[in-house]
C-alpha positions as CSV (number, residue, x, y, z in Angstrom):
1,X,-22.8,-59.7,-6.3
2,X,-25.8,-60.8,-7.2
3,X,-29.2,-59.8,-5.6
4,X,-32.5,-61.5,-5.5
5,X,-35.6,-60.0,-6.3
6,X,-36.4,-60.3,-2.0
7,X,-33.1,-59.3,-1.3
8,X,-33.9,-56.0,-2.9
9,X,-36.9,-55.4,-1.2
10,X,-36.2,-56.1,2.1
11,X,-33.6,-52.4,1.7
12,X,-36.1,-50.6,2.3
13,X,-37.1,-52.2,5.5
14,X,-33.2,-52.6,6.9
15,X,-31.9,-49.0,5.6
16,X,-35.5,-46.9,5.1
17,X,-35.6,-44.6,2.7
18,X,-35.0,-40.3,2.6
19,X,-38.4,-40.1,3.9
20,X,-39.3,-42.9,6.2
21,X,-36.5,-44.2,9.2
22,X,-35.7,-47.9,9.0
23,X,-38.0,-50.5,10.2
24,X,-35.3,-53.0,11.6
25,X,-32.6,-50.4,12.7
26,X,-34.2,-48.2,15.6
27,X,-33.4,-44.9,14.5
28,X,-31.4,-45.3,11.1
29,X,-32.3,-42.6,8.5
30,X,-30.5,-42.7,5.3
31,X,-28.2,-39.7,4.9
32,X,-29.1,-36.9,2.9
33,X,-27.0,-35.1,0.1
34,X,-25.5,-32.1,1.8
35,X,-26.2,-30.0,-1.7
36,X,-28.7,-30.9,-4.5
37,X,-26.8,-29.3,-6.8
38,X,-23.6,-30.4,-7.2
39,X,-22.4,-27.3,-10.0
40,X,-20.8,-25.4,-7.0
41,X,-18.6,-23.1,-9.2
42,X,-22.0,-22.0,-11.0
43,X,-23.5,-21.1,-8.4
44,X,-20.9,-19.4,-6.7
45,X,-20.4,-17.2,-10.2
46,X,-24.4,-16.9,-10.8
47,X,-25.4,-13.0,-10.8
48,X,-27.6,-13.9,-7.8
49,X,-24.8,-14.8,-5.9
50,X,-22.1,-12.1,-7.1
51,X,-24.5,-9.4,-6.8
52,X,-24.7,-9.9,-2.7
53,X,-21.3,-10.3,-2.5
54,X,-19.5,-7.5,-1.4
55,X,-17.9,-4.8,-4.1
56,X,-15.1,-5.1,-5.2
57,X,-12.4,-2.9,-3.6
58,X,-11.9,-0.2,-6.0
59,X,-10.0,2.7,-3.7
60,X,-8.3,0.2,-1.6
61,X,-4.3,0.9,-1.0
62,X,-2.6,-2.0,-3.2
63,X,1.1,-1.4,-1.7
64,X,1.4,-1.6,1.9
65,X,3.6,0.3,3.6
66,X,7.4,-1.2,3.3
67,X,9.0,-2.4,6.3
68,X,12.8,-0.9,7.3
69,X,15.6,-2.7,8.8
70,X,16.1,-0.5,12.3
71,X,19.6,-2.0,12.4
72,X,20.4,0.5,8.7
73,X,17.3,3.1,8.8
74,X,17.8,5.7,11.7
75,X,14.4,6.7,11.2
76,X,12.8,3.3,11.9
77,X,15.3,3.0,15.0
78,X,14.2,6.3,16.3
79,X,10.2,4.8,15.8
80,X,11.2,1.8,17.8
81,X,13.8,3.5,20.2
82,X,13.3,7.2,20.7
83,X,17.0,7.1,23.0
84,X,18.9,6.2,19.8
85,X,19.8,9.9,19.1
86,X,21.7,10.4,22.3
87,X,23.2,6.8,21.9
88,X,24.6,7.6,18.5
89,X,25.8,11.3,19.0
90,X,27.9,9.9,22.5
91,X,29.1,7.1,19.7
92,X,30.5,9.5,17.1
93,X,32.1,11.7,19.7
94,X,33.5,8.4,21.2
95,X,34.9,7.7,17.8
96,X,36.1,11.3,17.2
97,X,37.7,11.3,20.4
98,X,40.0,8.1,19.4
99,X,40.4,9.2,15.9
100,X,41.9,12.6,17.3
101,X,44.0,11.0,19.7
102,X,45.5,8.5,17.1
103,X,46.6,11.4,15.0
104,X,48.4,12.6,18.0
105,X,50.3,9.5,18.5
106,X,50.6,9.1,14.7
């Protein structure tokens, strides 16, 4: 594309410029750069920057706590379901109670 030296003019009257709206489009600004500087990862890193930041965590716990499976760990089971003792002491006296009267038979 080639333009003339009118051609290249007239832009400023179609699209304005930053500072003045267009002349033949009611209400058509040019859009602006959303940053002027365009070195994001300086200025993120700058000591200006950093130094509002918040500290870093120095005496935070690193480890959280581990979870149990309920299903293997009586102690989570009892966290989650305080009835499990009387379920499991009726369940090994079940059990005893057919172990002792297979020996009988036996």
């Amino acid at each position: 594309v080639i333009w003339t030296k009118g051609a290249f003019e007239k832009l400023n009257d179609v699209f304005g410029t930053l500072k003045t709206a267009s002349k033949q489009k009611h209400g058509y600004r040019l859009p602006r750069a959303t940053m002027n500087n365009a070195d994001l990862a300086r200025i993120i890193n700058s000591d200006e920057i950093q130094s509002k930041l918040n500290d870093k965590a120095i005496n935070r716990n690193k480890f959280w706590a581990l979870k149990r499976n309920p299903l293997r760990n009586v102690k989570a089971m009892l966290k989650l379901n305080p009835y499990a003792v009387t379920l499991r002491k009726a369940n090994l006296k079940a059990e005893a109670a057919c172990k002792s009267g297979k020996e009988s038979k036996v």
